[in-house]
The first five atom37 places (N, CA, C, CB, O) and aatype in JSON, in Angstrom:
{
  "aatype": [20, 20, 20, 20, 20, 20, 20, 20, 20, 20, 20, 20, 20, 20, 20, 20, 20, 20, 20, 20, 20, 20, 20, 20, 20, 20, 20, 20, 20, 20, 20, 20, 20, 20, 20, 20, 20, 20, 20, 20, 20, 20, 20, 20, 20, 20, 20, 20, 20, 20, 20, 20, 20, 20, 20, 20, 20, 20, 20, 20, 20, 20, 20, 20, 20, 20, 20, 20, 20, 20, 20, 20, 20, 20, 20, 20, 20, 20, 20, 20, 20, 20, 20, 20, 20],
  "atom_mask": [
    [1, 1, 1, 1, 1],
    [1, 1, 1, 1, 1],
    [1, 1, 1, 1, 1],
    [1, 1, 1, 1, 1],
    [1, 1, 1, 1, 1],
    [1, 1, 1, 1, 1],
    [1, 1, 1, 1, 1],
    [1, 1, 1, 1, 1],
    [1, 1, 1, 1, 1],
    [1, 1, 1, 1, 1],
    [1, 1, 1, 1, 1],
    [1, 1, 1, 1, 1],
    [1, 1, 1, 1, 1],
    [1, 1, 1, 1, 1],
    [1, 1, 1, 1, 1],
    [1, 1, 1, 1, 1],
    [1, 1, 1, 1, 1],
    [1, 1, 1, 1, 1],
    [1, 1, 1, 1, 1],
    [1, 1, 1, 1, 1],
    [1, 1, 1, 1, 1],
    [1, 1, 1, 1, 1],
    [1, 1, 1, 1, 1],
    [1, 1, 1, 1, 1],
    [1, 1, 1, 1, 1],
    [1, 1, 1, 1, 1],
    [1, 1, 1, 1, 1],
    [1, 1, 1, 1, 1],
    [1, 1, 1, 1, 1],
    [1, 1, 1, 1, 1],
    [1, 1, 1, 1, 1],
    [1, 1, 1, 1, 1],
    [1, 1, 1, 1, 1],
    [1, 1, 1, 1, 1],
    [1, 1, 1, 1, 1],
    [1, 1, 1, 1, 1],
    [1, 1, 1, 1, 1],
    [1, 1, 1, 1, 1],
    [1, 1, 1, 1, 1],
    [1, 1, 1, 1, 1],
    [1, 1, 1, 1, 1],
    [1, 1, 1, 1, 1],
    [1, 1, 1, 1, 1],
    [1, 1, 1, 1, 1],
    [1, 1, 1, 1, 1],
    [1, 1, 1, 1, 1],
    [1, 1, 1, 1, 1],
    [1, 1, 1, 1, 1],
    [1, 1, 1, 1, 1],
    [1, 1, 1, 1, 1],
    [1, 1, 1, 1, 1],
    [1, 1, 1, 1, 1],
    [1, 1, 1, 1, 1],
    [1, 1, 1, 1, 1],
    [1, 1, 1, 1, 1],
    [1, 1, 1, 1, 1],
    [1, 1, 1, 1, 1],
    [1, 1, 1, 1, 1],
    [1, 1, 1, 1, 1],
    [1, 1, 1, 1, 1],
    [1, 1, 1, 1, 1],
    [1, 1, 1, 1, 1],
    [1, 1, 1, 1, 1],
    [1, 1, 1, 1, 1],
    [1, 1, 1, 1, 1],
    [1, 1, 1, 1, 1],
    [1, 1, 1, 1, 1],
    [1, 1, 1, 1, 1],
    [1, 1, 1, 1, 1],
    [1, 1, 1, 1, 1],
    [1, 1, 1, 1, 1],
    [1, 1, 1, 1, 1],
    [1, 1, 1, 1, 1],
    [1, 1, 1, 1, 1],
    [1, 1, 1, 1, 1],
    [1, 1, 1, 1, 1],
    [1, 1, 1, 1, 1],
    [1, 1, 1, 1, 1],
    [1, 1, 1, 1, 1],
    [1, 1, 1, 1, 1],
    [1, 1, 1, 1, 1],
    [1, 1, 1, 1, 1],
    [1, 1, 1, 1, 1],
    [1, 1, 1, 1, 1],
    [1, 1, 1, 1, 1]
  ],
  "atom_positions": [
    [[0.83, -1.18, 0.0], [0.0, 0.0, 0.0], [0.88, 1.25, 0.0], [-0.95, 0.0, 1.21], [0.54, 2.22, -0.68]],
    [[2.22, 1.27, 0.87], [3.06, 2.56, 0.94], [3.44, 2.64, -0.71], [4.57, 2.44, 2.13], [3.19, 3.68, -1.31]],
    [[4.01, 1.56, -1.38], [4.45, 2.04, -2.72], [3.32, 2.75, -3.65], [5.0, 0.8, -3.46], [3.73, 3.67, -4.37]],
    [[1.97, 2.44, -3.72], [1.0, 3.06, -4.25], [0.87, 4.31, -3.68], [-0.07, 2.38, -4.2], [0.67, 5.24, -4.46]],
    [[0.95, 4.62, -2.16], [0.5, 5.9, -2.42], [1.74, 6.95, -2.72], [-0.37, 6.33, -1.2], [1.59, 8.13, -3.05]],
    [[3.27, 6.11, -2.49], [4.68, 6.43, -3.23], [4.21, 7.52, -4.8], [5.56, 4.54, -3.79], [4.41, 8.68, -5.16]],
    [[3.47, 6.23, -5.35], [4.01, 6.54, -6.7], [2.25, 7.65, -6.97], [4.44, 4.64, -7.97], [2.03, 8.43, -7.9]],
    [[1.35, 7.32, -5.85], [0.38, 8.51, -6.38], [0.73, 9.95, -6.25], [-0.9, 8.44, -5.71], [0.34, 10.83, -7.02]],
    [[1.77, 10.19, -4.84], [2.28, 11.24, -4.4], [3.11, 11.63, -6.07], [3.25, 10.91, -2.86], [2.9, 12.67, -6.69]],
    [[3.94, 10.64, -6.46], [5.06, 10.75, -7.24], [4.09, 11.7, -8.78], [5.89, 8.84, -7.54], [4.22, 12.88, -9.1]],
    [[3.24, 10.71, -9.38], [2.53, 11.41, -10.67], [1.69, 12.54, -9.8], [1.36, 10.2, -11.76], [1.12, 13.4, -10.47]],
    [[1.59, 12.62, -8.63], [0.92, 14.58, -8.44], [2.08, 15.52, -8.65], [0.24, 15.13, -6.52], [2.21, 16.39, -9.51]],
    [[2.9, 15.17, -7.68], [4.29, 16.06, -7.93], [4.56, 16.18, -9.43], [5.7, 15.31, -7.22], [4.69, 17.33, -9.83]],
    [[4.63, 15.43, -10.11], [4.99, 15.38, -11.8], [3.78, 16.76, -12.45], [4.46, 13.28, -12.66], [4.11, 17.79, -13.04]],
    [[2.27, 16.27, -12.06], [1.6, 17.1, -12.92], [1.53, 18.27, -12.08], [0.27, 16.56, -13.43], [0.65, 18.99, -12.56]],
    [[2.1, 18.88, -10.9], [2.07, 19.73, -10.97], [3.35, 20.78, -11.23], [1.46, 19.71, -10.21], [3.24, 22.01, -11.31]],
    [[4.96, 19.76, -11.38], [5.61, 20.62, -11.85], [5.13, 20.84, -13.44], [6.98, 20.25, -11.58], [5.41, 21.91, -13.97]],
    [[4.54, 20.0, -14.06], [4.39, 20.19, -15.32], [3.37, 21.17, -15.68], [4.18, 19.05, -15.86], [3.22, 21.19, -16.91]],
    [[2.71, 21.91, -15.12], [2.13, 23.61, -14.49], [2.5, 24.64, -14.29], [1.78, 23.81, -13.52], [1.96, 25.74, -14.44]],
    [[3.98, 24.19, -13.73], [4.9, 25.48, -13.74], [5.75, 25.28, -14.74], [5.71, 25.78, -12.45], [5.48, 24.61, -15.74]],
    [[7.12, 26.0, -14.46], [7.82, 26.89, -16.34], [8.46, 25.59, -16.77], [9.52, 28.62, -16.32], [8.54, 24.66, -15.97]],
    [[8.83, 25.5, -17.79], [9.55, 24.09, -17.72], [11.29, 24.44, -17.51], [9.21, 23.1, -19.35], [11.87, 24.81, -18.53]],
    [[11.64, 24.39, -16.94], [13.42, 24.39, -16.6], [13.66, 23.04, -16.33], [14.02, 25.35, -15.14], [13.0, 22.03, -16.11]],
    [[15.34, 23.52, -16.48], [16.36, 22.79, -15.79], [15.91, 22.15, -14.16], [17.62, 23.87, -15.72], [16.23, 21.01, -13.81]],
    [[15.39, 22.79, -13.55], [15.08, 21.95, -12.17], [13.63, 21.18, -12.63], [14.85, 23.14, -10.58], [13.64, 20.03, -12.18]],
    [[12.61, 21.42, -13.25], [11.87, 20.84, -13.03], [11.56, 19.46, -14.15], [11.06, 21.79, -12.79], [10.57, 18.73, -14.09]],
    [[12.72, 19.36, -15.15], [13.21, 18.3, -16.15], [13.86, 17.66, -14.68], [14.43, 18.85, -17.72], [13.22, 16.79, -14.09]],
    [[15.1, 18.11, -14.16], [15.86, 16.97, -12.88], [14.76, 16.71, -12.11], [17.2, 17.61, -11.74], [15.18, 15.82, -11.37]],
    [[13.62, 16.93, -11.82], [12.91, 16.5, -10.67], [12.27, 15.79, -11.33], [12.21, 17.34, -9.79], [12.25, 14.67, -10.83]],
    [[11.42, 15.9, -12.69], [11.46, 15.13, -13.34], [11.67, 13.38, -13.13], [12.12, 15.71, -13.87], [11.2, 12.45, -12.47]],
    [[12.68, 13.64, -14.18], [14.01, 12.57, -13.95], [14.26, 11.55, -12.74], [15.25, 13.41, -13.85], [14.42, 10.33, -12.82]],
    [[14.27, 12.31, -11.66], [14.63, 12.2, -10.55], [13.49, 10.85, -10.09], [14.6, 13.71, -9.8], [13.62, 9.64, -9.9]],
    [[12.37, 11.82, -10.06], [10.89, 10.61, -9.83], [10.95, 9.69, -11.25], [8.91, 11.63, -9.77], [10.57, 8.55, -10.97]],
    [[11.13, 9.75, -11.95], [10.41, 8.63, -13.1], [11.92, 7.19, -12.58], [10.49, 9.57, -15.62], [11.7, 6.01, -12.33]],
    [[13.05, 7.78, -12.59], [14.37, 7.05, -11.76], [13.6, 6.33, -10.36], [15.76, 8.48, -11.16], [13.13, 5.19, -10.42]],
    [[13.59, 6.79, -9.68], [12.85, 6.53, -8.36], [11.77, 5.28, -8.36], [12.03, 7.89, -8.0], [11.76, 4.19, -7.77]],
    [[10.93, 5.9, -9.25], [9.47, 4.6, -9.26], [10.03, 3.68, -10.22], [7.61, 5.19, -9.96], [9.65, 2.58, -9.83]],
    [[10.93, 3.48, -11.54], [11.29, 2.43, -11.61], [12.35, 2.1, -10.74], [11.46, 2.23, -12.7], [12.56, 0.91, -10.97]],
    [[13.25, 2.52, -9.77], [13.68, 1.54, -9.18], [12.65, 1.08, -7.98], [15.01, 1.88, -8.8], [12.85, 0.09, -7.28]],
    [[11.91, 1.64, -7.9], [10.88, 0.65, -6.97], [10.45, -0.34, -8.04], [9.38, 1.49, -6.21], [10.99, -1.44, -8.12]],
    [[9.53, 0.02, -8.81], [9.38, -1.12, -9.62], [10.14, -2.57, -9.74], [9.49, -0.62, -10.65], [9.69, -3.68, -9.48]],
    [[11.35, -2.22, -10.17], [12.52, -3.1, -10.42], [12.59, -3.8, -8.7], [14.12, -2.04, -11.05], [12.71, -5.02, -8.61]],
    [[12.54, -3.18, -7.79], [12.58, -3.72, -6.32], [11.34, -4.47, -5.68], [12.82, -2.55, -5.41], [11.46, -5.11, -4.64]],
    [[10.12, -4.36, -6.38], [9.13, -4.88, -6.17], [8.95, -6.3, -7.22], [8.18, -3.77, -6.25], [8.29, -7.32, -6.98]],
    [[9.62, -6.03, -8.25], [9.55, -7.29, -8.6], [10.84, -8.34, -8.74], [8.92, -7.16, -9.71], [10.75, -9.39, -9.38]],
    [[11.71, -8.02, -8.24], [12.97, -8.33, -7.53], [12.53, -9.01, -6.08], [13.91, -6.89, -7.33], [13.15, -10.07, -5.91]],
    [[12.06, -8.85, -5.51], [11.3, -9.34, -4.28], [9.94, -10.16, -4.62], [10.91, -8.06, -3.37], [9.64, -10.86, -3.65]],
    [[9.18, -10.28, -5.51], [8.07, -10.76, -6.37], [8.99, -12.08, -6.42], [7.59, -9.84, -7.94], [8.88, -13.09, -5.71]],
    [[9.94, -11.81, -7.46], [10.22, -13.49, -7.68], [11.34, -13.92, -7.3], [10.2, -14.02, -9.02], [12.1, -14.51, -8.07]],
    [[11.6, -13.69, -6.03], [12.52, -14.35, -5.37], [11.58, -14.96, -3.76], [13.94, -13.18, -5.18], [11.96, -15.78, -2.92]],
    [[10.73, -14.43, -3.8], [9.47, -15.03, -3.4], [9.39, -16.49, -4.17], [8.17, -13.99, -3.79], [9.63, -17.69, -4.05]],
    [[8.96, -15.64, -4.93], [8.57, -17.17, -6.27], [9.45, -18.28, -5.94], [9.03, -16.83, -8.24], [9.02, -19.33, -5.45]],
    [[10.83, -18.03, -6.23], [11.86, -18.56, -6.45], [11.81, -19.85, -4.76], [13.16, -17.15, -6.7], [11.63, -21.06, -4.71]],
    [[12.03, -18.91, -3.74], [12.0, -19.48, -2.64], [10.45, -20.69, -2.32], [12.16, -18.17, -1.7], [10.52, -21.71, -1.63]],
    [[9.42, -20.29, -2.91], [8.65, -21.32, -2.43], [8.51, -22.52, -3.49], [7.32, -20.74, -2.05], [8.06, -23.66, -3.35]],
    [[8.96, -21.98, -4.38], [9.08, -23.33, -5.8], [10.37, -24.09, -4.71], [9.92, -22.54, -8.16], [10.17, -25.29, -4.56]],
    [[11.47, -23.6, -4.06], [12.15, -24.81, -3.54], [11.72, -25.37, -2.38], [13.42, -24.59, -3.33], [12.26, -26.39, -1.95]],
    [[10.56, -24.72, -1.66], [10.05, -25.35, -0.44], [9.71, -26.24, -1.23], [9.03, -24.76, 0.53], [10.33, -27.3, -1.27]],
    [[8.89, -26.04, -1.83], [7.75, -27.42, -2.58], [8.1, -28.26, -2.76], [7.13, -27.46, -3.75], [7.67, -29.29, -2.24]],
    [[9.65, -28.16, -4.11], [10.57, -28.86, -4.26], [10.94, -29.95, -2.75], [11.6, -27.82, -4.73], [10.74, -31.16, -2.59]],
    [[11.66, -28.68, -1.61], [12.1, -29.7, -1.06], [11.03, -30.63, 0.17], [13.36, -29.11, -0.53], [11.26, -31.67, 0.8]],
    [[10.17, -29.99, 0.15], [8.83, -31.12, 0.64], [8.67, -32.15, 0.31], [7.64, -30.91, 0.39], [8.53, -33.17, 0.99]],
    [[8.7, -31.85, -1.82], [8.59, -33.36, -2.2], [9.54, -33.93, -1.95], [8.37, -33.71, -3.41], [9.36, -35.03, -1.44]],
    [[10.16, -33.74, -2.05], [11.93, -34.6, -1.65], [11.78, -35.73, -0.5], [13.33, -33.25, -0.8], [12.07, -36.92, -0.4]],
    [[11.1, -34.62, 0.4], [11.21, -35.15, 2.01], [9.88, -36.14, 1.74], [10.98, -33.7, 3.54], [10.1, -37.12, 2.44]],
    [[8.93, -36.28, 1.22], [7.68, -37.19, 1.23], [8.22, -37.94, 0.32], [6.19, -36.64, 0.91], [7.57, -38.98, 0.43]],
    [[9.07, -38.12, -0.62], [9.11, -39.18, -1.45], [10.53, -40.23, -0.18], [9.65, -38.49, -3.47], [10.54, -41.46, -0.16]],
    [[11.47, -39.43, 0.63], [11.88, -39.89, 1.29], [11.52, -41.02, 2.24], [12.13, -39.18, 1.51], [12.07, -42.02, 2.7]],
    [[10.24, -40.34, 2.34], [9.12, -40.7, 3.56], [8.73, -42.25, 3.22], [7.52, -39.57, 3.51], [8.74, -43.27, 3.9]],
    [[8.36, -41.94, 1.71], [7.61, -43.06, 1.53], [8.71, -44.11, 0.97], [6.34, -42.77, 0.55], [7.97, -45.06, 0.68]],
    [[9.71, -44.43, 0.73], [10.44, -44.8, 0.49], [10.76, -46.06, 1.86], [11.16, -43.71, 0.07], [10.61, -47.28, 1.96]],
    [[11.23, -45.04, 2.71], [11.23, -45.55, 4.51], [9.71, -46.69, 5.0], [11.0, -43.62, 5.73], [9.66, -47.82, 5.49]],
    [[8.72, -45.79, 4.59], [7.64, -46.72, 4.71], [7.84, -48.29, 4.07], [6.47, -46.01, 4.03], [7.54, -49.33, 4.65]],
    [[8.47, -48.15, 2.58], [8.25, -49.18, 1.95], [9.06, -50.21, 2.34], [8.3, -48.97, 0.76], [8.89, -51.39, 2.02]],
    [[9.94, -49.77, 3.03], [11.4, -50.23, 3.44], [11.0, -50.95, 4.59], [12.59, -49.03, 3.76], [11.47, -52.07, 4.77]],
    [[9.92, -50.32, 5.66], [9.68, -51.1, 6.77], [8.14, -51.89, 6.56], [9.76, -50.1, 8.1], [7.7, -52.75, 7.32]],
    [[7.6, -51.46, 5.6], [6.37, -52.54, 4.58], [7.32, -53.9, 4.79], [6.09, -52.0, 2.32], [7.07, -54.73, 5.67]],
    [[8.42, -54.04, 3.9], [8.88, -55.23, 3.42], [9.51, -55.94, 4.26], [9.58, -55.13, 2.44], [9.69, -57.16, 4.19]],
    [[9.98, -54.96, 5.36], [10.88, -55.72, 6.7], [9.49, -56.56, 7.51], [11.84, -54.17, 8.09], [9.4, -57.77, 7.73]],
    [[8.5, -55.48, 7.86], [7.49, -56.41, 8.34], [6.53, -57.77, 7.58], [6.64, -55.49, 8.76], [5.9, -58.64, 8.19]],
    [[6.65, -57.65, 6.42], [6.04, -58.78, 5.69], [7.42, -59.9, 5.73], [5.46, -58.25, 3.95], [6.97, -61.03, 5.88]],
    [[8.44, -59.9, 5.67], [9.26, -61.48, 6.04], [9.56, -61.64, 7.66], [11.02, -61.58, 5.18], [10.28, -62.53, 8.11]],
    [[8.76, -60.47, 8.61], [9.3, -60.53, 9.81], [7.73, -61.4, 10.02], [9.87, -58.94, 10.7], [8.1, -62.55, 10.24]],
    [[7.07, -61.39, 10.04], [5.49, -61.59, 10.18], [5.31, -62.65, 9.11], [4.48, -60.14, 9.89], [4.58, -62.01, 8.36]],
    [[5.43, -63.57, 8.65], [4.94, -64.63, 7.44], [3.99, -65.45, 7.96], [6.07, -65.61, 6.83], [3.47, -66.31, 7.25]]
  ]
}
């Protein structure tokens, strides 16, 4: 929610320097914000998929651990069927 109202603050500031004269300061301020919200951008989705990234290897290593699991099961399946005949 802070980056939205970031970048609503950001396009008011824009349309209202773009109201006053156009100079040298108000091209750098400009600049300055359009720089700014894409590096949020770029930081929001830099954090987006490394999110991603991190729960694709939970999953990953969940399955890992349940195929482990069942493996162990099968292992003591077969110990108890020649222990029990």
């Amino acid at each position: 929610m802070k980056k939205v109202a970031i970048v609503t603050v950001a396009v008011l500031a824009l349309g209202l320097a773009a109201c006053n004269k156009n100079n040298a300061e108000n091209n750098a301020a400009n600049e300055t914000a359009v720089e700014n919200n894409a590096s949020a951008d770029v930081n929001a989705a830099t954090n987006d998929s490394v999110n991603a990234a991190d729960n694709a290897l939970n999953t990953a290593s969940n399955a890992v651990s349940n195929a482990g699991n069942a493996v162990g099961n099968a292992q003591s399946a077969v110990s108890n069927a020649t222990t029990n005949k």
